[in-house]
Jmol script that loads the backbone (N, CA, C; Angstrom):
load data "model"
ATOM      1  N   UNK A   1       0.815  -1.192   0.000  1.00  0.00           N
ATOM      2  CA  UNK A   1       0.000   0.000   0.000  1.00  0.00           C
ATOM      3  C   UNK A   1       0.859   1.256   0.000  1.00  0.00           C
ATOM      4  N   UNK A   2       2.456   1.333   0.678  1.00  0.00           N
ATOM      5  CA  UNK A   2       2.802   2.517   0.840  1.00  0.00           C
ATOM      6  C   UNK A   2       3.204   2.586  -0.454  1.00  0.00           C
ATOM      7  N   UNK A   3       3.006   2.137  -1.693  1.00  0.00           N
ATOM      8  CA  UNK A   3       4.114   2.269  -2.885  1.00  0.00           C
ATOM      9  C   UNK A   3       2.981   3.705  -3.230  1.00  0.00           C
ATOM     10  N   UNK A   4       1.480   3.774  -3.211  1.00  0.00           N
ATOM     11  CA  UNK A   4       0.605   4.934  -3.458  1.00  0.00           C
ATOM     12  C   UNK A   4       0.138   5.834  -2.632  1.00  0.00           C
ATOM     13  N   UNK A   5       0.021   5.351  -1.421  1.00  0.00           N
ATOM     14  CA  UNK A   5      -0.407   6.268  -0.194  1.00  0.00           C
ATOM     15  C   UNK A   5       0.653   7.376  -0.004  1.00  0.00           C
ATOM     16  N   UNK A   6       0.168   8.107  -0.035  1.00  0.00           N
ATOM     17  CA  UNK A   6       1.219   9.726   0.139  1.00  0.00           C
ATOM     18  C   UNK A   6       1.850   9.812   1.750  1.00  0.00           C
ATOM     19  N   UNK A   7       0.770   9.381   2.276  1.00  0.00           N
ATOM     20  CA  UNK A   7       1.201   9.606   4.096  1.00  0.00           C
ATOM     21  C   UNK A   7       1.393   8.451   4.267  1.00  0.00           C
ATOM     22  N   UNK A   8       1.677   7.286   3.632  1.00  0.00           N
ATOM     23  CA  UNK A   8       2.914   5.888   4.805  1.00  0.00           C
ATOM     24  C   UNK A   8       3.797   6.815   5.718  1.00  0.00           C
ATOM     25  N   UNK A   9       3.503   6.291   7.187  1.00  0.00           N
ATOM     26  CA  UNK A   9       2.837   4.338   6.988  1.00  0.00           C
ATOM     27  C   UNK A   9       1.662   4.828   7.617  1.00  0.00           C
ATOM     28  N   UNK A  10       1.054   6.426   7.536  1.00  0.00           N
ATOM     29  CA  UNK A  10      -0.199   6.571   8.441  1.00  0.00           C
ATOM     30  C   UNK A  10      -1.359   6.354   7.063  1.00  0.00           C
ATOM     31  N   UNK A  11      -2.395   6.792   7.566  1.00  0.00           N
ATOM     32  CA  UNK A  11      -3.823   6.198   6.627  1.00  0.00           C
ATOM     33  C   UNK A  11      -4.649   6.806   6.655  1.00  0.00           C
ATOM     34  N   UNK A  12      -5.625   7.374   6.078  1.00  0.00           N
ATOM     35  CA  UNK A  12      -6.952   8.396   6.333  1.00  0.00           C
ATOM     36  C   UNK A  12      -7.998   7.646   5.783  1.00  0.00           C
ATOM     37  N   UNK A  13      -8.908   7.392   6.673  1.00  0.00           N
ATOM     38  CA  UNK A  13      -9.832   7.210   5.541  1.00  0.00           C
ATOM     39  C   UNK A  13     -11.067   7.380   6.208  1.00  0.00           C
ATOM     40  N   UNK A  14     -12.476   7.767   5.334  1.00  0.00           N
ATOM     41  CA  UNK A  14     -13.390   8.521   5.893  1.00  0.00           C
ATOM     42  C   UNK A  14     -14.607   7.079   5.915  1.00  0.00           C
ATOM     43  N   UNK A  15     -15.318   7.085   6.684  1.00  0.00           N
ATOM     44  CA  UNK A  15     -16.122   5.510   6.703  1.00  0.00           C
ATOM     45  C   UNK A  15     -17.473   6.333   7.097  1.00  0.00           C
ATOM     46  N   UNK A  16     -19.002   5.833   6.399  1.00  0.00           N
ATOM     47  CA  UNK A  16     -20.229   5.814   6.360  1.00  0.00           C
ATOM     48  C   UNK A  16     -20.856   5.097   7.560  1.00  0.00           C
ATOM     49  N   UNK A  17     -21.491   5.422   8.106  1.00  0.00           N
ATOM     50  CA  UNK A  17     -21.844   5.243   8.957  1.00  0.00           C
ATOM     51  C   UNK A  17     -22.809   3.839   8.761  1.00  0.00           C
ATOM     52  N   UNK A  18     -22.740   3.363   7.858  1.00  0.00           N
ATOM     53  CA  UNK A  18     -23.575   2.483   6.923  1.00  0.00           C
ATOM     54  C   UNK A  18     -22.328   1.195   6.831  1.00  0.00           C
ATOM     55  N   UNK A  19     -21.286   1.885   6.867  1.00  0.00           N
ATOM     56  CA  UNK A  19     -19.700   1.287   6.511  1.00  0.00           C
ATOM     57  C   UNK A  19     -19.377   1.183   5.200  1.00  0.00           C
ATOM     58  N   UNK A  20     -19.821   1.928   4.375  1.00  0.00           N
ATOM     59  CA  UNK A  20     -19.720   2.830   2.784  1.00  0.00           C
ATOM     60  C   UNK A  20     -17.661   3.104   3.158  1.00  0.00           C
ATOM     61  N   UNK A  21     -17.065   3.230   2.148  1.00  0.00           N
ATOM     62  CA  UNK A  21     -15.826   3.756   2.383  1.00  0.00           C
ATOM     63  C   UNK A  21     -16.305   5.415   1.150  1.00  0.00           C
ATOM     64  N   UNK A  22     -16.469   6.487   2.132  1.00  0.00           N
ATOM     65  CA  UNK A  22     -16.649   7.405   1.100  1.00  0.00           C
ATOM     66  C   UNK A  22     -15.561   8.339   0.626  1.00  0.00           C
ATOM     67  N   UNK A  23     -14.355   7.750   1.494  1.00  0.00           N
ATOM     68  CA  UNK A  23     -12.888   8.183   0.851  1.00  0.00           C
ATOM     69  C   UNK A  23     -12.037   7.660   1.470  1.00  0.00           C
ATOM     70  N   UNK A  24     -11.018   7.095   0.447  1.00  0.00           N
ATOM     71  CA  UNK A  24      -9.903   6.025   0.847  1.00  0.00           C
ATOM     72  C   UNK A  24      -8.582   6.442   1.373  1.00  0.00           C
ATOM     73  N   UNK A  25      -8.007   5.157   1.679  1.00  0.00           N
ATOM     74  CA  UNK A  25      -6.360   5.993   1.840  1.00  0.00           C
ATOM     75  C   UNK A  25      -5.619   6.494   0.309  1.00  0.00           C
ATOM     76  N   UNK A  26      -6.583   6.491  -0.742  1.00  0.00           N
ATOM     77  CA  UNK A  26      -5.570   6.459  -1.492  1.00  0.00           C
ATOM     78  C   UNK A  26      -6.355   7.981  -2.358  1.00  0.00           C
ATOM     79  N   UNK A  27      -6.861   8.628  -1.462  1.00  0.00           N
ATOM     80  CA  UNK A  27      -8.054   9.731  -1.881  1.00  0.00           C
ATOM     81  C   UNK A  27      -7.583  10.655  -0.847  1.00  0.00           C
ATOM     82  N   UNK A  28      -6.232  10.794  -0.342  1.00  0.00           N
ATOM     83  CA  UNK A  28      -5.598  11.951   0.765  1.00  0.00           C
ATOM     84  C   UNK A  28      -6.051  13.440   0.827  1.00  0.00           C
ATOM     85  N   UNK A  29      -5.924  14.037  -0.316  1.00  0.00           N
ATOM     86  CA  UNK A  29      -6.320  15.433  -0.768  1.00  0.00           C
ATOM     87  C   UNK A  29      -7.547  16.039  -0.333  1.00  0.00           C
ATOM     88  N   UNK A  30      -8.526  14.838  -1.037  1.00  0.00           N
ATOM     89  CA  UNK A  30     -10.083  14.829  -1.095  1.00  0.00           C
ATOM     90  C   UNK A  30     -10.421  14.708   0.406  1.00  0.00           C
ATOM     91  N   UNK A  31      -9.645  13.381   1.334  1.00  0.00           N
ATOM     92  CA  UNK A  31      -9.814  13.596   2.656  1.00  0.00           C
ATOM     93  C   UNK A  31     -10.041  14.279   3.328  1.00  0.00           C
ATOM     94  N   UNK A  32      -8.573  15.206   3.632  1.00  0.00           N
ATOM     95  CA  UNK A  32      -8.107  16.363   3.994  1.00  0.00           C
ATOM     96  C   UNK A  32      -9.066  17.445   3.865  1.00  0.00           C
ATOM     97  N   UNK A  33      -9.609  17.498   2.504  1.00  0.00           N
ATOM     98  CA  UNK A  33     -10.941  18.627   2.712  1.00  0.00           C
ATOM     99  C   UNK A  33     -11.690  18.654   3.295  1.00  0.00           C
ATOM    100  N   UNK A  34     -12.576  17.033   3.095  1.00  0.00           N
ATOM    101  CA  UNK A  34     -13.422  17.159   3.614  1.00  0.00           C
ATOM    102  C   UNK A  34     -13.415  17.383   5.153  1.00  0.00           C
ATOM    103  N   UNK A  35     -12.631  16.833   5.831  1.00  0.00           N
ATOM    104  CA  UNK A  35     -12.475  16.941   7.327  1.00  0.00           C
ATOM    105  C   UNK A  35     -12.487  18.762   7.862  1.00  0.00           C
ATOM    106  N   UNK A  36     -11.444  19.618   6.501  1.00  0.00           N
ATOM    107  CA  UNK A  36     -11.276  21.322   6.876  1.00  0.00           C
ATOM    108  C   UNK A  36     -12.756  21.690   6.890  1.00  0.00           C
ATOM    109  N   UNK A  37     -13.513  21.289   5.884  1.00  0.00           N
ATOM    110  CA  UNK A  37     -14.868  21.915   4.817  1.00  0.00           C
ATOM    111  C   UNK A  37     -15.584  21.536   6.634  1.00  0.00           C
ATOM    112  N   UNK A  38     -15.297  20.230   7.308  1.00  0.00           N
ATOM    113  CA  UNK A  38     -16.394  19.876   8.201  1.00  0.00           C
ATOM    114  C   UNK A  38     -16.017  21.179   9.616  1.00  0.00           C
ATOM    115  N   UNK A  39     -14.905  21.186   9.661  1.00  0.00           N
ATOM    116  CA  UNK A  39     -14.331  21.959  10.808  1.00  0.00           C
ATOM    117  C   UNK A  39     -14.271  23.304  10.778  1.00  0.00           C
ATOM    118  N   UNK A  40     -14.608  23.806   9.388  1.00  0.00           N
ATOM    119  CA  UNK A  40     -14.475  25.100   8.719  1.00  0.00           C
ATOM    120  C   UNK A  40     -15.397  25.846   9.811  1.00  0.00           C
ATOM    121  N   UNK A  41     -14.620  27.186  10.450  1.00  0.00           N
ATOM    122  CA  UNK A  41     -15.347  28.105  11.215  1.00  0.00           C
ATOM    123  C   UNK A  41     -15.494  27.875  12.680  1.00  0.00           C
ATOM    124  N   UNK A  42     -14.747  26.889  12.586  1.00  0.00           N
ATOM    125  CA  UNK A  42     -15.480  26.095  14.267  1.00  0.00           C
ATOM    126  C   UNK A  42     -13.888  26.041  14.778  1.00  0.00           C
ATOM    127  N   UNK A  43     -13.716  26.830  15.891  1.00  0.00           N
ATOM    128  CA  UNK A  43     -12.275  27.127  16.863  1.00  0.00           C
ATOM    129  C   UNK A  43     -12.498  26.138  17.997  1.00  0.00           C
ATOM    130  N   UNK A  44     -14.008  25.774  18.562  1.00  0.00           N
ATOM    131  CA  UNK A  44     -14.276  25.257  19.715  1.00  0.00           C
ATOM    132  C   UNK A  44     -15.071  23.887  18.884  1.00  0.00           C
ATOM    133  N   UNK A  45     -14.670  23.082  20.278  1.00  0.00           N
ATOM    134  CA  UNK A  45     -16.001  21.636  19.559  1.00  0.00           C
ATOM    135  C   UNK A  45     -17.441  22.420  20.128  1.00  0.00           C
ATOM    136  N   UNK A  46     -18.192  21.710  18.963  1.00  0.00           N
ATOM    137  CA  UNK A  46     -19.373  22.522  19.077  1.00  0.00           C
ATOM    138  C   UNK A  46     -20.612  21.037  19.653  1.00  0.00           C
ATOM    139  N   UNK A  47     -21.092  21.583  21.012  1.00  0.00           N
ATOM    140  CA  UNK A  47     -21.909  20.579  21.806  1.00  0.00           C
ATOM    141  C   UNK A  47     -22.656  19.816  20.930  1.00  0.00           C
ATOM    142  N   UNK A  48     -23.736  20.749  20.013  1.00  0.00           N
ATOM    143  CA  UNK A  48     -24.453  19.479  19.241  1.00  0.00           C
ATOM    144  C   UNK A  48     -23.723  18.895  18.461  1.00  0.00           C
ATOM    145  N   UNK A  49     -22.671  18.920  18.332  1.00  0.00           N
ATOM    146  CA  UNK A  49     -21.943  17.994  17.718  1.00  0.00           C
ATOM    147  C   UNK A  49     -21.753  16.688  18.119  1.00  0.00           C
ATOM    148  N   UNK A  50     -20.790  16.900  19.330  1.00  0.00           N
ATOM    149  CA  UNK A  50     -20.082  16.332  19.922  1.00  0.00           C
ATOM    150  C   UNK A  50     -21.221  15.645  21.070  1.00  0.00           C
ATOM    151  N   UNK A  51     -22.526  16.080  21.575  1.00  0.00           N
ATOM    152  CA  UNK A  51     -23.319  15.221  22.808  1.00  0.00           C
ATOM    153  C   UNK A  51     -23.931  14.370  22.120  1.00  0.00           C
ATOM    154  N   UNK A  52     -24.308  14.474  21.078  1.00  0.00           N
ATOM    155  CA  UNK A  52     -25.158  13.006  20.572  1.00  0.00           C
ATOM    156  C   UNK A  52     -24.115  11.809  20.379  1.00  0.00           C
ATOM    157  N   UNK A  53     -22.845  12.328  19.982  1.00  0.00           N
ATOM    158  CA  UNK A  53     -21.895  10.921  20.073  1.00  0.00           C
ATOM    159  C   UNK A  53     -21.749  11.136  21.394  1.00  0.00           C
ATOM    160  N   UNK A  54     -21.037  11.537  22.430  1.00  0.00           N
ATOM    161  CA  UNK A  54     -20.898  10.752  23.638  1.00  0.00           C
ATOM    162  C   UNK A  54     -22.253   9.999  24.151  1.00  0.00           C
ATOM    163  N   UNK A  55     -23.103  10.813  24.063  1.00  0.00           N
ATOM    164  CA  UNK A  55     -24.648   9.987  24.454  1.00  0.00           C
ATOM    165  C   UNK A  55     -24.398   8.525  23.653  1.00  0.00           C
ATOM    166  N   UNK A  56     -24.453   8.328  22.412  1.00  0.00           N
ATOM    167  CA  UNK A  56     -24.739   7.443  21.815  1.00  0.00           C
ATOM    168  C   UNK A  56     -22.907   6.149  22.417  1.00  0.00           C
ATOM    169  N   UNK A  57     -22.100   6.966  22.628  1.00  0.00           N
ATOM    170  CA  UNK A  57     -21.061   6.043  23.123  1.00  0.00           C
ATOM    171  C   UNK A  57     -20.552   5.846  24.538  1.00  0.00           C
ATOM    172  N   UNK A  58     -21.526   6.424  24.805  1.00  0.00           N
ATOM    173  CA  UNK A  58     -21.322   6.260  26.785  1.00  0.00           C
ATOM    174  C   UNK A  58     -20.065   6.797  27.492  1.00  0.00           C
ATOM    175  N   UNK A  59     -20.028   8.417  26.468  1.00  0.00           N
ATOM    176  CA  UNK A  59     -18.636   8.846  26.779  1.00  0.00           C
ATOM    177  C   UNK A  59     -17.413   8.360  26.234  1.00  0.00           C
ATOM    178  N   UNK A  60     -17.550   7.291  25.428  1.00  0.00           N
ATOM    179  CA  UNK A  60     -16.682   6.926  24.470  1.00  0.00           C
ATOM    180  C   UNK A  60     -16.108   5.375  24.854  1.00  0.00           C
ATOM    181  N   UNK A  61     -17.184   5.225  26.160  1.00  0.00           N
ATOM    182  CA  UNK A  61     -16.672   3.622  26.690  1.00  0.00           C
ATOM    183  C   UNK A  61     -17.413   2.224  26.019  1.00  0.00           C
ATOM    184  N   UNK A  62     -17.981   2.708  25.101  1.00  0.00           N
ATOM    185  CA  UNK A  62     -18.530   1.895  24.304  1.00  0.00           C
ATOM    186  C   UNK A  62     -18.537   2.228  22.898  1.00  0.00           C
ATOM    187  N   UNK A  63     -17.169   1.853  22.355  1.00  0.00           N
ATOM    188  CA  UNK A  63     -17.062   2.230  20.906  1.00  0.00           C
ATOM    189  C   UNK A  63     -17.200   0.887  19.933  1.00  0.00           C
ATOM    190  N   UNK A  64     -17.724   0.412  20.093  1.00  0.00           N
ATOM    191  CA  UNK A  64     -18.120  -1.562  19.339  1.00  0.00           C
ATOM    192  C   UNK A  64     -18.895  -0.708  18.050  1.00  0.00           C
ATOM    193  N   UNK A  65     -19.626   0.141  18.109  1.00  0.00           N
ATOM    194  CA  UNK A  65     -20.248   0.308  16.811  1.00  0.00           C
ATOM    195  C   UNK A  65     -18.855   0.874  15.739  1.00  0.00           C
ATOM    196  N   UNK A  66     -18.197   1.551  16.200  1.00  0.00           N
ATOM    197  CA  UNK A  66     -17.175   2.825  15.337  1.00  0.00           C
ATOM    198  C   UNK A  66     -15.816   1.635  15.374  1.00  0.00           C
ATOM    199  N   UNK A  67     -15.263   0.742  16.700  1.00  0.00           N
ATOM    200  CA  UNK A  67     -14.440   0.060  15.851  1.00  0.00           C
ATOM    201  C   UNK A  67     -15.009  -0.937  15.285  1.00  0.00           C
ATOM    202  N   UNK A  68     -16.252  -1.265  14.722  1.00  0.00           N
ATOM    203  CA  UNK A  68     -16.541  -2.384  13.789  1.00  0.00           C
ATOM    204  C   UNK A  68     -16.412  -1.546  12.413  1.00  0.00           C
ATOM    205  N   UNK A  69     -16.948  -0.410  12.048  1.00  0.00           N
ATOM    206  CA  UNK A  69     -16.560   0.277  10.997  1.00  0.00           C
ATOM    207  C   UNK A  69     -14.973   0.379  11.101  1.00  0.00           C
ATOM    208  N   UNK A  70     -14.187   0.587  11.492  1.00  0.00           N
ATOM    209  CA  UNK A  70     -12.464   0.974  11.505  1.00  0.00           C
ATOM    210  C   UNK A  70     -12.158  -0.768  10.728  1.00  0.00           C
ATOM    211  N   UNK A  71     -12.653  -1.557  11.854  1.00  0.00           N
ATOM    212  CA  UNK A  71     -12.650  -2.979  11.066  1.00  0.00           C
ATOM    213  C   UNK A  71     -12.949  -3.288   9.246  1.00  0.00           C
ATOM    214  N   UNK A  72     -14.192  -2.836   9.309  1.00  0.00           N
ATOM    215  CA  UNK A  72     -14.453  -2.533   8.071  1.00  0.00           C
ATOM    216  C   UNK A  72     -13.580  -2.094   6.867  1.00  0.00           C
ATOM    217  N   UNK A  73     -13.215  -0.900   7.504  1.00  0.00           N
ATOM    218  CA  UNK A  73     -12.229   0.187   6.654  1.00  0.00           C
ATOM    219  C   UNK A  73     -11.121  -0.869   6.473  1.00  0.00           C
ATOM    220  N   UNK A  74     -10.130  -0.967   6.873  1.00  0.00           N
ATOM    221  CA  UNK A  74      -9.159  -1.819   6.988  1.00  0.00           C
ATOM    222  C   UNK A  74      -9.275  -3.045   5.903  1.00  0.00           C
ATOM    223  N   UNK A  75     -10.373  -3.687   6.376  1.00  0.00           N
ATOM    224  CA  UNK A  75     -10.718  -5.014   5.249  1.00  0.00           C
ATOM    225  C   UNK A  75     -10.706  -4.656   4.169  1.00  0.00           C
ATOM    226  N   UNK A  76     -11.703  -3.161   3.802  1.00  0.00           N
ATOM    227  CA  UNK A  76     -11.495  -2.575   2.631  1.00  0.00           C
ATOM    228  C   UNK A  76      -9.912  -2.171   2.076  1.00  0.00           C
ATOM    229  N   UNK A  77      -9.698  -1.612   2.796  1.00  0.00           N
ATOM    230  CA  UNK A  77      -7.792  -1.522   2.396  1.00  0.00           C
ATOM    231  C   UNK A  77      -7.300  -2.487   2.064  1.00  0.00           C
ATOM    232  N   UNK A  78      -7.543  -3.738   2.839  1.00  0.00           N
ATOM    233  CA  UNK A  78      -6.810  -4.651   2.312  1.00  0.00           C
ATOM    234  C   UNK A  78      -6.920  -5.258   0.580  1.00  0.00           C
ATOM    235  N   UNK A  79      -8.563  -5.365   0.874  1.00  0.00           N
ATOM    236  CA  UNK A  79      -8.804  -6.104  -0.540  1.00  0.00           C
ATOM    237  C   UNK A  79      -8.298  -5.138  -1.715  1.00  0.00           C
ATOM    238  N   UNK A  80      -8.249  -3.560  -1.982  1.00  0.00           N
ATOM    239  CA  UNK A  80      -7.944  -2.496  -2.815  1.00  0.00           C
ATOM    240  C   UNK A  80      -6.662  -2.956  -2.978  1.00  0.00           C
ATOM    241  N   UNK A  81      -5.515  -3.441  -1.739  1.00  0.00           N
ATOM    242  CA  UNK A  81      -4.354  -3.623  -2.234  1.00  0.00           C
ATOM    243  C   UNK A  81      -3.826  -4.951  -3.055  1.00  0.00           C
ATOM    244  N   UNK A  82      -4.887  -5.886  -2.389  1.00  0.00           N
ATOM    245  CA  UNK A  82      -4.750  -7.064  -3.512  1.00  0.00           C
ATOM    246  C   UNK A  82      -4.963  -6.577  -4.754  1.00  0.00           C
ATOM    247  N   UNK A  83      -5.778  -6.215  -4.763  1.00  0.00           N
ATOM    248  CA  UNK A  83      -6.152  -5.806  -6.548  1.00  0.00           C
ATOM    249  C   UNK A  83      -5.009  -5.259  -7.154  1.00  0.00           C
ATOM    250  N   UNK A  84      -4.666  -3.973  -6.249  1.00  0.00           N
ATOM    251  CA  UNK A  84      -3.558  -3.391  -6.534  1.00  0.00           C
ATOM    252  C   UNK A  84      -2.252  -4.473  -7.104  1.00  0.00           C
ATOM    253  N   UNK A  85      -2.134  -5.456  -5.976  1.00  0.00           N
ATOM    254  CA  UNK A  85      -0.952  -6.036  -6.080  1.00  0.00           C
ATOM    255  C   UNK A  85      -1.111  -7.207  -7.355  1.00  0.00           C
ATOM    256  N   UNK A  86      -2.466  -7.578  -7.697  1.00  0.00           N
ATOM    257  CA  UNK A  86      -2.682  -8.771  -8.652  1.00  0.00           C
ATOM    258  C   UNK A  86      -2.612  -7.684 -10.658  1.00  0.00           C
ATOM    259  N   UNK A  87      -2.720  -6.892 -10.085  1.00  0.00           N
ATOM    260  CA  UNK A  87      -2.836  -5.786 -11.158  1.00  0.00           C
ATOM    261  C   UNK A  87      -1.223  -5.492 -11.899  1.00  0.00           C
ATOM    262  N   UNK A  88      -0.702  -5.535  -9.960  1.00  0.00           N
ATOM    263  CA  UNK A  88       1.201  -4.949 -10.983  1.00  0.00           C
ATOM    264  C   UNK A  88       1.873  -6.518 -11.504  1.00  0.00           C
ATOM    265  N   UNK A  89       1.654  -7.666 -11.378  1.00  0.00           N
ATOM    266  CA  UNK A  89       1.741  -8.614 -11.808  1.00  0.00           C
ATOM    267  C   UNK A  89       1.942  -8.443 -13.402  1.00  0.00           C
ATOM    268  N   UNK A  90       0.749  -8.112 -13.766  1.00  0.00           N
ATOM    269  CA  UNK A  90       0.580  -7.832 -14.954  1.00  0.00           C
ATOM    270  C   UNK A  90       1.096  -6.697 -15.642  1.00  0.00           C
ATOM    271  N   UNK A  91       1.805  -5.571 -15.446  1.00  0.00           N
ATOM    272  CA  UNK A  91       2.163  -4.579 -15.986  1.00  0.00           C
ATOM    273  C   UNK A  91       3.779  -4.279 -15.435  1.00  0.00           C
ATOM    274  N   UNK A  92       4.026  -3.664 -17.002  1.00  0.00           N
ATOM    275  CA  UNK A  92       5.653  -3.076 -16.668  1.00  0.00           C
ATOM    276  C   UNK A  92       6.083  -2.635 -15.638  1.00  0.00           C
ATOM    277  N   UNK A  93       7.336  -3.172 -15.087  1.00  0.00           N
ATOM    278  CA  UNK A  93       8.115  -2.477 -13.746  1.00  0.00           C
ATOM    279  C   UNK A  93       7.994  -3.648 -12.670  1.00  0.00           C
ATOM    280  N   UNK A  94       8.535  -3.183 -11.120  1.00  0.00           N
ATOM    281  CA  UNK A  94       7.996  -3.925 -10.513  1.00  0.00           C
ATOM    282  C   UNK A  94       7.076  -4.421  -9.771  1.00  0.00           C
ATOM    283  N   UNK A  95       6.876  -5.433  -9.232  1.00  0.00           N
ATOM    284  CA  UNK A  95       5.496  -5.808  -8.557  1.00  0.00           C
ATOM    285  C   UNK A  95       5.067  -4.915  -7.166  1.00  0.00           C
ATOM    286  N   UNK A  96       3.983  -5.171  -6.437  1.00  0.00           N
ATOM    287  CA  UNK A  96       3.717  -5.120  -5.497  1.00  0.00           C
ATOM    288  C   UNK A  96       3.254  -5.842  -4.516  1.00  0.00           C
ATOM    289  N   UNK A  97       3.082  -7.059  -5.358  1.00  0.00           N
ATOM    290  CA  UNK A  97       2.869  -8.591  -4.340  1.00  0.00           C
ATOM    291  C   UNK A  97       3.766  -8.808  -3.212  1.00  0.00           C
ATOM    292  N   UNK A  98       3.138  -8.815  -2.674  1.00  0.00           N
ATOM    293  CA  UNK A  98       3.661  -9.235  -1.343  1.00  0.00           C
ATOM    294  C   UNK A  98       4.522  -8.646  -0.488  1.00  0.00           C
ATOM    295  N   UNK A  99       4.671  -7.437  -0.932  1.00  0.00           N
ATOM    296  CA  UNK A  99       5.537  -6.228  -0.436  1.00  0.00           C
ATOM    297  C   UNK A  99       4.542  -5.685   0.581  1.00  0.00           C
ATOM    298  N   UNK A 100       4.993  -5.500   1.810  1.00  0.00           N
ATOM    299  CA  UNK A 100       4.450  -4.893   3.058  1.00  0.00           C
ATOM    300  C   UNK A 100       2.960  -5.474   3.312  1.00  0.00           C
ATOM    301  N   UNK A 101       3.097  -6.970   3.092  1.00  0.00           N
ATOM    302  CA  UNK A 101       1.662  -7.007   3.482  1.00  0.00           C
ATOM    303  C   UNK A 101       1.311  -7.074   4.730  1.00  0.00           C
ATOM    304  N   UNK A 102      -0.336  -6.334   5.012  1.00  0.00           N
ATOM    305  CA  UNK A 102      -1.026  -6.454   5.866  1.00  0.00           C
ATOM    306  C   UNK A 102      -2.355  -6.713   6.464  1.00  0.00           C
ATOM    307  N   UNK A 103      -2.339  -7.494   7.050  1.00  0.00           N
ATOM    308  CA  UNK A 103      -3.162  -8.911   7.196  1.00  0.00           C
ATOM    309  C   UNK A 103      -4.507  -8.142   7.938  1.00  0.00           C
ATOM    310  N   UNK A 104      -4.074  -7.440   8.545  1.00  0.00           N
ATOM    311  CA  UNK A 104      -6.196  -7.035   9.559  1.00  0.00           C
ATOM    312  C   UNK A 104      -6.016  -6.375  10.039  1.00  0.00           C
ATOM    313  N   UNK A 105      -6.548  -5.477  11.310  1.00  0.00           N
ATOM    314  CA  UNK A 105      -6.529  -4.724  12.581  1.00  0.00           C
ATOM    315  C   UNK A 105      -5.499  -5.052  13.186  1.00  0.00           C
ATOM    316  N   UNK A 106      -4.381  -6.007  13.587  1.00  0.00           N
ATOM    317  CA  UNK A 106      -3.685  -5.683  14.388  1.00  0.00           C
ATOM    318  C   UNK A 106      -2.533  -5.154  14.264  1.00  0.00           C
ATOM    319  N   UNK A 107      -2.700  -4.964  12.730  1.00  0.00           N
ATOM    320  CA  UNK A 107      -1.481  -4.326  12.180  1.00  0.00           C
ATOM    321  C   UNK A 107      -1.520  -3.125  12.004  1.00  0.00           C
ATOM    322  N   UNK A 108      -2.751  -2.132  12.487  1.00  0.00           N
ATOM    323  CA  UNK A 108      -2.792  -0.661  12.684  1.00  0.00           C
ATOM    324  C   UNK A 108      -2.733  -0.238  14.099  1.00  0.00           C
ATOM    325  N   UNK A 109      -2.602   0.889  14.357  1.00  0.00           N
ATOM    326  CA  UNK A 109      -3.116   1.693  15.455  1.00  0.00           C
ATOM    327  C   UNK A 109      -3.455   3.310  15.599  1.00  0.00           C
ATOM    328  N   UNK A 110      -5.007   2.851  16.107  1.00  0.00           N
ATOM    329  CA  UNK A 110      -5.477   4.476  15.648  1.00  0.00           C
ATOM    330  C   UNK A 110      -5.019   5.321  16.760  1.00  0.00           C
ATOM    331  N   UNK A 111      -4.549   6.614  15.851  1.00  0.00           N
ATOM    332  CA  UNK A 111      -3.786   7.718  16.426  1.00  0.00           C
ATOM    333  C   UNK A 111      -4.943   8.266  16.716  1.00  0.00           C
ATOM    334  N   UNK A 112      -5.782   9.080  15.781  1.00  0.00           N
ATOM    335  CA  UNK A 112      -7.260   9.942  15.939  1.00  0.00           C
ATOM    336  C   UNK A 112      -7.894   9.255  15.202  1.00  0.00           C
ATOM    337  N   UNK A 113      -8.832  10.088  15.489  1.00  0.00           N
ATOM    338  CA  UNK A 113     -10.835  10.138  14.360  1.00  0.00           C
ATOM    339  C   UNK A 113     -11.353  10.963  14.326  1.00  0.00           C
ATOM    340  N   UNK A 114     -11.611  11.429  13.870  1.00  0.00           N
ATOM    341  CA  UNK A 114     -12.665  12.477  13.557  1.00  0.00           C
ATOM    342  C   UNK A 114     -13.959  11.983  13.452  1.00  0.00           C
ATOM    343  N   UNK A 115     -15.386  11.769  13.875  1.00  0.00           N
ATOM    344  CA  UNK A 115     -16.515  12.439  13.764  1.00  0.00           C
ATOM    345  C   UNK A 115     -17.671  13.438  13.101  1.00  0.00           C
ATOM    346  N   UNK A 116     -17.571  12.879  11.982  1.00  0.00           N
ATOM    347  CA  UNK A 116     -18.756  14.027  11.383  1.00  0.00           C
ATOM    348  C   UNK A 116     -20.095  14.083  11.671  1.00  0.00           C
ATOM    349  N   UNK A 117     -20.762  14.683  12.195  1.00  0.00           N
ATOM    350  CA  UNK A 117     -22.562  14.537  12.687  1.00  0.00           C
ATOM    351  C   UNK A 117     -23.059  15.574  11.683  1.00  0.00           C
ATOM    352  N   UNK A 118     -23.964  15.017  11.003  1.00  0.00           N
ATOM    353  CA  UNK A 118     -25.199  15.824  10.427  1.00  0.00           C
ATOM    354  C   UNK A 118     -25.092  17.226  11.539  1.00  0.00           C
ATOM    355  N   UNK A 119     -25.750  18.325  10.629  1.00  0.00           N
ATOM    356  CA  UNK A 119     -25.977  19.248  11.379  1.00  0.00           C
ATOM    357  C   UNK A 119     -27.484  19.391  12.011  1.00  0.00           C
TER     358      UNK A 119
END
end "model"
wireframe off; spacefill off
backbone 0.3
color backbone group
């Protein structure tokens, strides 16, 4: 994955609450906006934002819904890089098989998250 990801060995990626991937690690730019576009204007966390998720996560001691999506995300990464890697097989230069592979969740660790809530 790091042969395209701009930020190896970190990762962004934005997940649906549905568990949609609506921007990948390999969509950095587009990320990055969207997260400014969400934060745009806002110096302080803003309560209705931020109380319906702690309500809904018990202060954050019950995150089983948000890391089953992170789970998600990840699986998705993975399979994009197979493709990736079954793809350079086939084309000039060298491969990407089997270079840095990574197998599931225990091979990350989340630094942050961000949170987007409807307004």
């Amino acid at each position: 994955m790091q042969q395209k990801n701009r930020l190896h060995p970190y990762y962004l990626v934005y997940i649906g609450m549905d568990g949609s991937i609506v921007a990948d690690h390999m969509e950095v730019k587009a990320l990055l906006g969207l997260a400014r576009n969400a934060c745009k204007g806002h110096s302080e966390p803003l309560p209705a934002a931020f109380e319906p998720f702690n309500k809904a996560t018990d202060d954050g001691r019950n995150m089983r819904t948000f890391s089953n999506l992170l789970d998600q995300a990840i699986h998705s990464m993975i399979e994009r890089q197979q493709e990736q890697d079954v793809d350079s097989l086939f084309s000039p230069g060298k491969t990407s098989a089997l270079v840095g592979e990574i197998a599931g969740l225990e091979d990350f660790e989340l630094i942050s998250f961000l949170v987007i809530q409807p307004a």
